[in-house]
MOPAC internal coordinates of N, CA, C and O (Angstrom, degrees):
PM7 1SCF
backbone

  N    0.0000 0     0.00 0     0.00 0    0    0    0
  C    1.4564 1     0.00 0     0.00 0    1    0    0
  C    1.5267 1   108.28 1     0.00 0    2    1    0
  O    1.2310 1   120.43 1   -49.77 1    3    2    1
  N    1.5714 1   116.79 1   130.23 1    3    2    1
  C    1.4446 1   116.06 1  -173.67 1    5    3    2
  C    1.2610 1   107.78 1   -83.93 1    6    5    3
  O    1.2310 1   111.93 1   -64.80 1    7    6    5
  N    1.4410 1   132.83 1   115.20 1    7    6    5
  C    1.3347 1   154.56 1  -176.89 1    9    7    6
  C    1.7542 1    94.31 1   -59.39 1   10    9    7
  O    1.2310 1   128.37 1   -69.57 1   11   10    9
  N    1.7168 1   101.49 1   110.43 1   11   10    9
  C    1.5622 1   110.78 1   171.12 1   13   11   10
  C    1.6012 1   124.37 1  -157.02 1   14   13   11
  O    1.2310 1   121.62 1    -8.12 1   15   14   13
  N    0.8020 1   114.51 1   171.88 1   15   14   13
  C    1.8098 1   118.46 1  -164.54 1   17   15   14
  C    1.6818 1    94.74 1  -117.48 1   18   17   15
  O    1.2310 1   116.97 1   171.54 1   19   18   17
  N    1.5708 1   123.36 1    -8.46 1   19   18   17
  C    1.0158 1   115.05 1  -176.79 1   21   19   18
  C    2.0395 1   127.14 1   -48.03 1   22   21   19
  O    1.2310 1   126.56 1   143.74 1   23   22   21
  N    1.5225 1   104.98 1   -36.26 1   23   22   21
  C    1.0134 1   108.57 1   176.73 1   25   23   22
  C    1.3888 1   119.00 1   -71.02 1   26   25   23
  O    1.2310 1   110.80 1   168.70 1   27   26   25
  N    1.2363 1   134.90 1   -11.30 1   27   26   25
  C    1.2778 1   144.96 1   175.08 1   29   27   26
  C    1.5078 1   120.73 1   -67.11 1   30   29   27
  O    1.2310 1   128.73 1   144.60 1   31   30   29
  N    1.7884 1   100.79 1   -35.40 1   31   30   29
  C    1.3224 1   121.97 1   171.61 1   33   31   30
  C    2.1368 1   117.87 1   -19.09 1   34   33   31
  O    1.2310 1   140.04 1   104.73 1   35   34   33
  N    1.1545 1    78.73 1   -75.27 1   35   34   33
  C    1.6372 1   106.57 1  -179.58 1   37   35   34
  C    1.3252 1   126.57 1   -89.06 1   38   37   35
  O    1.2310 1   124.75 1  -165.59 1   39   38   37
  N    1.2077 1   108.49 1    14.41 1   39   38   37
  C    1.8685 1   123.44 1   174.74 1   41   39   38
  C    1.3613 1   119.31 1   -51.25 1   42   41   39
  O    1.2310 1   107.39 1   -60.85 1   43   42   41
  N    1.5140 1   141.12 1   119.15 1   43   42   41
  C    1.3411 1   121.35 1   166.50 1   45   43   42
  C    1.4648 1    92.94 1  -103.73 1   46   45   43
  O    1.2310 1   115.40 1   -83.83 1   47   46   45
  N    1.5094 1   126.33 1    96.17 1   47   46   45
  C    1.2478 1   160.23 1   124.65 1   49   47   46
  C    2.0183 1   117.67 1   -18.06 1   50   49   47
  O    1.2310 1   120.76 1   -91.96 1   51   50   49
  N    0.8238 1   116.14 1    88.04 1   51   50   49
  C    1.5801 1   127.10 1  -160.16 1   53   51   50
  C    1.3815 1    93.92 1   -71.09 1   54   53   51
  O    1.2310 1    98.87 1   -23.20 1   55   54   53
  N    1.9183 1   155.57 1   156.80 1   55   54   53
  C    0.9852 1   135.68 1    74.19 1   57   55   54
  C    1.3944 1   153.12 1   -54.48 1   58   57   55
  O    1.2310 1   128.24 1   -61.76 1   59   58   57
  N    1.4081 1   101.73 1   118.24 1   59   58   57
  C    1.9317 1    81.87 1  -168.01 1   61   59   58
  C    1.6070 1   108.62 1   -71.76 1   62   61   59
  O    1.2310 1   118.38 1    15.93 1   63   62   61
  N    1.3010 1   120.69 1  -164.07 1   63   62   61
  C    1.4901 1   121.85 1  -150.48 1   65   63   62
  C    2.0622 1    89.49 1   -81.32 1   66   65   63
  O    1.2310 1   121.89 1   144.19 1   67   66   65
  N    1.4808 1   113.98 1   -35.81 1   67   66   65
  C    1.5650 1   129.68 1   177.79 1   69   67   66
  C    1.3691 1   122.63 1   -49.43 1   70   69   67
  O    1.2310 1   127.74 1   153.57 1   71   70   69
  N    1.8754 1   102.71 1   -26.43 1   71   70   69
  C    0.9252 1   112.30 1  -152.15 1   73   71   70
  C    1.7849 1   150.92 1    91.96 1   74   73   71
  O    1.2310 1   134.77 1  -174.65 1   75   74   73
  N    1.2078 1    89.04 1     5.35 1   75   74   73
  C    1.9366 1   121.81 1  -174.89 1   77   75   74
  C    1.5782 1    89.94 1   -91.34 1   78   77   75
  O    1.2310 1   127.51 1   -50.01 1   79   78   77
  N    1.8262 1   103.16 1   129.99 1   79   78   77
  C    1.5687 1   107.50 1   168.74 1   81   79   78
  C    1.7229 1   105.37 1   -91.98 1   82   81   79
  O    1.2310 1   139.68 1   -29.00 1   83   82   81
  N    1.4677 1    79.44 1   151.00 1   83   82   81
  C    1.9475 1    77.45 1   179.23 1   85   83   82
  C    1.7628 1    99.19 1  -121.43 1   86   85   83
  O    1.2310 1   127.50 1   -74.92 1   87   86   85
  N    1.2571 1   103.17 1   105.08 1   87   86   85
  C    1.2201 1   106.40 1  -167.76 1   89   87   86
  C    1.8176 1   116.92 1   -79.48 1   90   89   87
  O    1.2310 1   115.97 1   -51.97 1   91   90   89
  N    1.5422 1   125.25 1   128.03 1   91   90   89
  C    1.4156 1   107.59 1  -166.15 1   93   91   90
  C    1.6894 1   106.65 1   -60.30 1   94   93   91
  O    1.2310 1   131.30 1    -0.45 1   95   94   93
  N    1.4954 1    95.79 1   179.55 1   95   94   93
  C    1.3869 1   109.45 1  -165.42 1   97   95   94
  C    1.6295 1   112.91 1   -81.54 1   98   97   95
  O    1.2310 1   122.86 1   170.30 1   99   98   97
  N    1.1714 1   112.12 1    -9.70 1   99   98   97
  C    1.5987 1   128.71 1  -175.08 1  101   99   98
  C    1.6820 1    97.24 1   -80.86 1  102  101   99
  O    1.2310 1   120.70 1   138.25 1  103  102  101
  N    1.3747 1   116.27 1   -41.75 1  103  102  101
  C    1.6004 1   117.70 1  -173.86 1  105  103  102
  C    1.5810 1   124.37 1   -83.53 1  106  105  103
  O    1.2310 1   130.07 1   159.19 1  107  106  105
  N    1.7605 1    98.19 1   -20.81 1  107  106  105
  C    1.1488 1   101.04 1  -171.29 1  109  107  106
  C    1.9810 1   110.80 1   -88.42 1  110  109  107
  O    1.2310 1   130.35 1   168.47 1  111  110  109
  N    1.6946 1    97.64 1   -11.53 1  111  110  109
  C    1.2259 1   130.00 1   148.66 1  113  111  110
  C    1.4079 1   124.96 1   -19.64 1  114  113  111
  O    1.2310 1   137.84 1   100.15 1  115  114  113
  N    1.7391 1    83.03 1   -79.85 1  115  114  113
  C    1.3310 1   113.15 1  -163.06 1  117  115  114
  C    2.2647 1   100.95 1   -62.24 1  118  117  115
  O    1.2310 1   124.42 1   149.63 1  119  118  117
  N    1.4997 1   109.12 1   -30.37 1  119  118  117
  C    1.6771 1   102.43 1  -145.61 1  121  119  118
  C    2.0309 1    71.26 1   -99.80 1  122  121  119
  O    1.2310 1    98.84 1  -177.46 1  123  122  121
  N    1.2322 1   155.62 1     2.54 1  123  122  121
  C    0.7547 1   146.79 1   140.29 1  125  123  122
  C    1.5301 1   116.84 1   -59.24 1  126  125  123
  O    1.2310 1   116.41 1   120.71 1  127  126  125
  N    0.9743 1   124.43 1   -59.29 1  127  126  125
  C    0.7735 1    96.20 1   172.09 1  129  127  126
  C    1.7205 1   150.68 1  -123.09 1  130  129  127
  O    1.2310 1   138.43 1  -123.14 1  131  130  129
  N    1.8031 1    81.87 1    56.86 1  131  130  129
  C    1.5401 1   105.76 1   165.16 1  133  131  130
  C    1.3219 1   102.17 1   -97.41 1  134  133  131
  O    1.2310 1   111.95 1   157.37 1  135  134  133
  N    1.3306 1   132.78 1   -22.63 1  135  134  133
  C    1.6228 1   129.69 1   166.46 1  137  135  134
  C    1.3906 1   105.82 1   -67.16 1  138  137  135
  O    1.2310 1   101.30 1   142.79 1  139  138  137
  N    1.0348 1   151.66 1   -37.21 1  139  138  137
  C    1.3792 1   160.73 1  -153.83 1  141  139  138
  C    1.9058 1    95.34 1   -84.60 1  142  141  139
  O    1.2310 1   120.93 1   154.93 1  143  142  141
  N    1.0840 1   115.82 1   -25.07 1  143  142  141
  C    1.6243 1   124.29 1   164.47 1  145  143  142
  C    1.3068 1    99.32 1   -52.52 1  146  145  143
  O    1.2310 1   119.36 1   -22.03 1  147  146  145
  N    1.8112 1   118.82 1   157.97 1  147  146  145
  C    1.4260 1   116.55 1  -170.88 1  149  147  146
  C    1.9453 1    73.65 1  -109.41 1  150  149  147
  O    1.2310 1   131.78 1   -38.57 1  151  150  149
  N    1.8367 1    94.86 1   141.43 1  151  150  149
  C    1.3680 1   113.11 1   171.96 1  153  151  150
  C    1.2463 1   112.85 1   101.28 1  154  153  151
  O    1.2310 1   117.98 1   163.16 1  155  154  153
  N    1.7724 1   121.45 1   -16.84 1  155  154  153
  C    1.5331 1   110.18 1  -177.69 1  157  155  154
  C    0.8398 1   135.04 1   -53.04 1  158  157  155
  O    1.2310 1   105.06 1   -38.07 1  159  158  157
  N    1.4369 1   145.24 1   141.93 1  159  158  157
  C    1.3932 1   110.13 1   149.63 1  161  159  158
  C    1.5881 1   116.45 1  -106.95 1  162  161  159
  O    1.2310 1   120.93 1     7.49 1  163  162  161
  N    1.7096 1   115.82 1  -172.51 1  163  162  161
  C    1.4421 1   130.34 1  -179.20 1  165  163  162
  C    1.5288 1    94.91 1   -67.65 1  166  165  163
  O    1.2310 1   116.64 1   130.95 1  167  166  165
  N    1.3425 1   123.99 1   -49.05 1  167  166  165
  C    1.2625 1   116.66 1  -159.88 1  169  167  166
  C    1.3632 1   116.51 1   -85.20 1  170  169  167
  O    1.2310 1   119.11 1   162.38 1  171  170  169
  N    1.8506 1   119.30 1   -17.62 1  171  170  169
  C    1.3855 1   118.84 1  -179.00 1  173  171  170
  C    2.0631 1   101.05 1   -82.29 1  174  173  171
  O    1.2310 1   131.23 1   158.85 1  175  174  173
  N    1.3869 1    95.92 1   -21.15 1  175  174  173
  C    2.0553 1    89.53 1  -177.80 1  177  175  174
  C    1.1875 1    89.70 1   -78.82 1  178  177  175
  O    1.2310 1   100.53 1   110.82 1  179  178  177
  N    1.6136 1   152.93 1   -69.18 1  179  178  177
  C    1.2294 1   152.31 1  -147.50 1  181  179  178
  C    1.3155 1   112.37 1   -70.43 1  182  181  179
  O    1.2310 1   116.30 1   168.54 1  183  182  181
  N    1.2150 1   124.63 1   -11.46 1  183  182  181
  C    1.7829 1   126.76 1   157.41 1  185  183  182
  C    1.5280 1    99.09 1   -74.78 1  186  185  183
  O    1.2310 1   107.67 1    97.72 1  187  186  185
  N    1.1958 1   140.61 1   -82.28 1  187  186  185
  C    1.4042 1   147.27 1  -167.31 1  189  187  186
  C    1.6661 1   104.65 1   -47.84 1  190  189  187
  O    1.2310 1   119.38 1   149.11 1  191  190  189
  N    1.5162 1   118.78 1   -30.89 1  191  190  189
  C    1.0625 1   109.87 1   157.27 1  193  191  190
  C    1.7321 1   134.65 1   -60.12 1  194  193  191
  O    1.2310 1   120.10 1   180.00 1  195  194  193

């Protein structure tokens, strides 16, 4: 899987009124399964995020 931020591009990314993002279900998709790659880590998807 080619490691990219492209899908992030076009996100409509919610804040609730608290301040918590509610990320859609297509993205939260997508950072699953860039961990599911052998070697990822939490901290190399959550930068590109």
């Amino acid at each position: 899987m080619e490691h990219s931020t492209e899908f992030l591009s076009n996100i409509d990314m919610v804040v609730g009124p608290r301040g918590h993002c509610r990320w859609p279900d297509a993205v939260k998709a997508q950072i699953v399964a860039e961990m599911l790659v052998e070697g990822a880590s939490v901290g190399a998807v959550a930068r590109r995020c």
